[in-house]
C-alpha positions as CSV (number, residue, x, y, z in Angstrom):
1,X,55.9,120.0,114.4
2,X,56.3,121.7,111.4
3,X,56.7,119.6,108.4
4,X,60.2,120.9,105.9
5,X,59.1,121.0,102.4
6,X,60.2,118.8,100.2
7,X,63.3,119.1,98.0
8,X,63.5,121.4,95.3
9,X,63.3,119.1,92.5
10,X,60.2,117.3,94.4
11,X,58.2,120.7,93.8
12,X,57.7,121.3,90.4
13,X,59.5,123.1,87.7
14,X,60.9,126.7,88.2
15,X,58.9,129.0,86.4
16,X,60.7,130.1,83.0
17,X,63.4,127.7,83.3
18,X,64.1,125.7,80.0
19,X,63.2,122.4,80.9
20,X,66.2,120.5,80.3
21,X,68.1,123.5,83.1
22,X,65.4,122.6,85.2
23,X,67.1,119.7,87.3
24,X,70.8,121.9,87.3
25,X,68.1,125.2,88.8
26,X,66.8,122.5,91.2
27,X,70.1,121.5,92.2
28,X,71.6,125.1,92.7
29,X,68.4,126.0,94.5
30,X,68.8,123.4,96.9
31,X,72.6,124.3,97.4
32,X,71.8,127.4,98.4
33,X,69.0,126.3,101.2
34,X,71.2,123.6,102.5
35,X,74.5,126.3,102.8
36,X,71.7,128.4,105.1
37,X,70.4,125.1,106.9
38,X,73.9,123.9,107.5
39,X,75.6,127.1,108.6
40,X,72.6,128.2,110.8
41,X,74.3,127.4,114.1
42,X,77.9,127.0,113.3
43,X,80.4,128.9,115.2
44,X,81.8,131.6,113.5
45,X,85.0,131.1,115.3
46,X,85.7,127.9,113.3
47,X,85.1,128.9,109.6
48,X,88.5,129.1,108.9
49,X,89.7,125.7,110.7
50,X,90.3,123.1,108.6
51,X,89.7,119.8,109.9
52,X,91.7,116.8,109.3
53,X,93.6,118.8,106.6
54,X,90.8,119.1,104.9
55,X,88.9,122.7,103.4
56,X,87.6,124.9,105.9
57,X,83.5,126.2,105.7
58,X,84.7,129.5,104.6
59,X,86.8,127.7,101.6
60,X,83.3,125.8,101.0
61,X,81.2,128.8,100.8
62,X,83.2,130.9,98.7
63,X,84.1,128.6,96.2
64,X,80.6,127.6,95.2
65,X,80.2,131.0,94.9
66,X,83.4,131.7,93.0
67,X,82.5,128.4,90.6
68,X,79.0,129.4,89.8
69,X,80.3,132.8,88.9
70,X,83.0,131.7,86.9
71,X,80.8,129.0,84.8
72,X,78.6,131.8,84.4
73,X,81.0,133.9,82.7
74,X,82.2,130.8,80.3
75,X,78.9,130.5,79.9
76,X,78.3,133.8,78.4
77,X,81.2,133.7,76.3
78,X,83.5,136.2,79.0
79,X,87.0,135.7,79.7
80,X,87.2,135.6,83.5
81,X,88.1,139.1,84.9
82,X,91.3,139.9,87.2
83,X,88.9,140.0,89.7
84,X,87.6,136.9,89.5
85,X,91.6,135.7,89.5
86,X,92.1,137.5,92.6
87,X,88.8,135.9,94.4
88,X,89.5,132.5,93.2
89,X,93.4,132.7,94.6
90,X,92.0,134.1,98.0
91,X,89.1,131.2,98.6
92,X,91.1,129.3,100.7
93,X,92.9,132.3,103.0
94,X,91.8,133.2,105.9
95,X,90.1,136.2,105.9
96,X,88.7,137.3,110.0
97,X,86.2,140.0,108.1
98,X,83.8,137.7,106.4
99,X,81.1,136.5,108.1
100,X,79.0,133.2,107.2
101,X,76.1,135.4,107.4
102,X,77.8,137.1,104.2
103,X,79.2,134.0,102.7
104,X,75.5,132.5,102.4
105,X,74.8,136.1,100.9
106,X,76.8,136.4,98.2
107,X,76.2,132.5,97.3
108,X,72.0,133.3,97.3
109,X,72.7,136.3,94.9
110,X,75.0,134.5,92.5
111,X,72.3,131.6,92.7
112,X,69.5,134.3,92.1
113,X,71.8,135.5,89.0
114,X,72.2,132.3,87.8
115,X,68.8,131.3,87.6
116,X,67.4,134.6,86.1
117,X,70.0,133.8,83.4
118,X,68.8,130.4,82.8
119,X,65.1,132.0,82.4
120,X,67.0,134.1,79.2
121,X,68.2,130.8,77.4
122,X,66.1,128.7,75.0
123,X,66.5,124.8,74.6
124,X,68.3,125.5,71.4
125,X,71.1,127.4,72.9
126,X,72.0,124.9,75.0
127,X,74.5,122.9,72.9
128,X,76.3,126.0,71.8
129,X,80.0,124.6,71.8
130,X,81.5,126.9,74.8
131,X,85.2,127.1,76.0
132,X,86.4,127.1,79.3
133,X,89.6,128.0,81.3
134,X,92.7,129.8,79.3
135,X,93.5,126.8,77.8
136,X,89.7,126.3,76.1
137,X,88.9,123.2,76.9
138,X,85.8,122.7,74.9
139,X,82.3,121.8,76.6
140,X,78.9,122.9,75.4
141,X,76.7,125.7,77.3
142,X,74.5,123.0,79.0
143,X,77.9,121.0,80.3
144,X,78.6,124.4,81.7
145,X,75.7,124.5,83.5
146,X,75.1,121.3,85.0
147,X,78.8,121.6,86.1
148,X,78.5,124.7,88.1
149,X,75.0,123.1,89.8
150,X,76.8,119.6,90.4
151,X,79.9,121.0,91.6
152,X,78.0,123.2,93.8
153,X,76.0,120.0,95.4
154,X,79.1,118.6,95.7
155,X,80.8,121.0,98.1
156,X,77.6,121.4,100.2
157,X,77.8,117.6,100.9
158,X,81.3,118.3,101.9
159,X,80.3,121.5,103.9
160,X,78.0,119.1,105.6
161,X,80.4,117.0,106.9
162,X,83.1,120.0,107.8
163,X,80.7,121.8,109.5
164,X,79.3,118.1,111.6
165,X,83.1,117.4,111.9
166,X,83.9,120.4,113.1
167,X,80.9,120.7,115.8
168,X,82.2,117.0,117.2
169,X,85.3,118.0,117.4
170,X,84.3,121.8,119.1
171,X,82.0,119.8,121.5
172,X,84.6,117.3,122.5
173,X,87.1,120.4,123.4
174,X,84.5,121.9,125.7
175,X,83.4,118.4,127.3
176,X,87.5,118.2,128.2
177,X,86.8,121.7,129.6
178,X,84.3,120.8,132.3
């Protein structure tokens, strides 16, 4: 039986990370295995169902994506874009052409993009006073940072339990059936 490797913040630091972004790279790192891991057998039919009144897998996915893009533009100093309006207004519709498949995609990517930019930052940056949202709200670059990692662990735990939720719920239809 092969043996999963251990969590991402069980091996070792990231390679050109700042040290103090190395637990929020750990963290987005892991989201993005455990969105693949959780997703690998889920029935594409459901990932707009929404459980108990609660968000649907296809919310899920494309918010962490939205949020980690997002932070990263606060991050950088950027205003969001209209497109980035438009894509947070449509996470939660239903939308039949997106795939988890592409869902998981776009969430590596942004992860990917993330990280790289972490690489570009020095432990000095990271208390550069930032603003975030149209109202300003002050944080700092490193409150940025950990928020789009933690929110993104955050949603994957809540994936986790859509997706289980959602499998009990699919198998219990089909038992019915027999």
């Amino acid at each position: 039986m092969d043996k999963a490797p251990p969590e991402y913040w069980l091996r070792g630091s990231i390679e050109g990370v700042p040290d103090l972004l190395q637990p929020a790279a750990h963290a987005l790192l892991q989201s993005k295995l455990e969105a693949y891991k959780y997703t690998e057998s889920f029935d594409e039919t459901l990932l707009w169902t929404t459980p108990h009144s609660r968000a649907s897998v296809g919310f899920h996915l494309q918010h962490i994506t939205g949020v980690l893009d997002r932070m990263l533009s606060y991050a950088q100093e950027k205003s969001l874009s209209e497109v980035q309006f438009k894509e947070l207004e449509n996470e939660d519709v239903p939308n039949a052409e997106i795939t988890i498949d592409s869902l998981c995609r776009n969430f590596d990517t942004k992860v990917e993009k993330a990280i790289d930019y972490f690489k570009k930052l020095h432990h000095t940056d990271l208390t550069s006073k930032r603003s975030v949202g149209r109202q300003g709200l002050p944080s700092t670059l490193i409150g940025i940072l950990f928020h789009a990692a933690e929110h993104s662990q955050r949603h994957i735990g809540q994936l986790l339990v859509t997706v289980s939720s959602l499998k009990i719920e699919d198998g219990e239809a089909k038992s019915a059936l027999l």
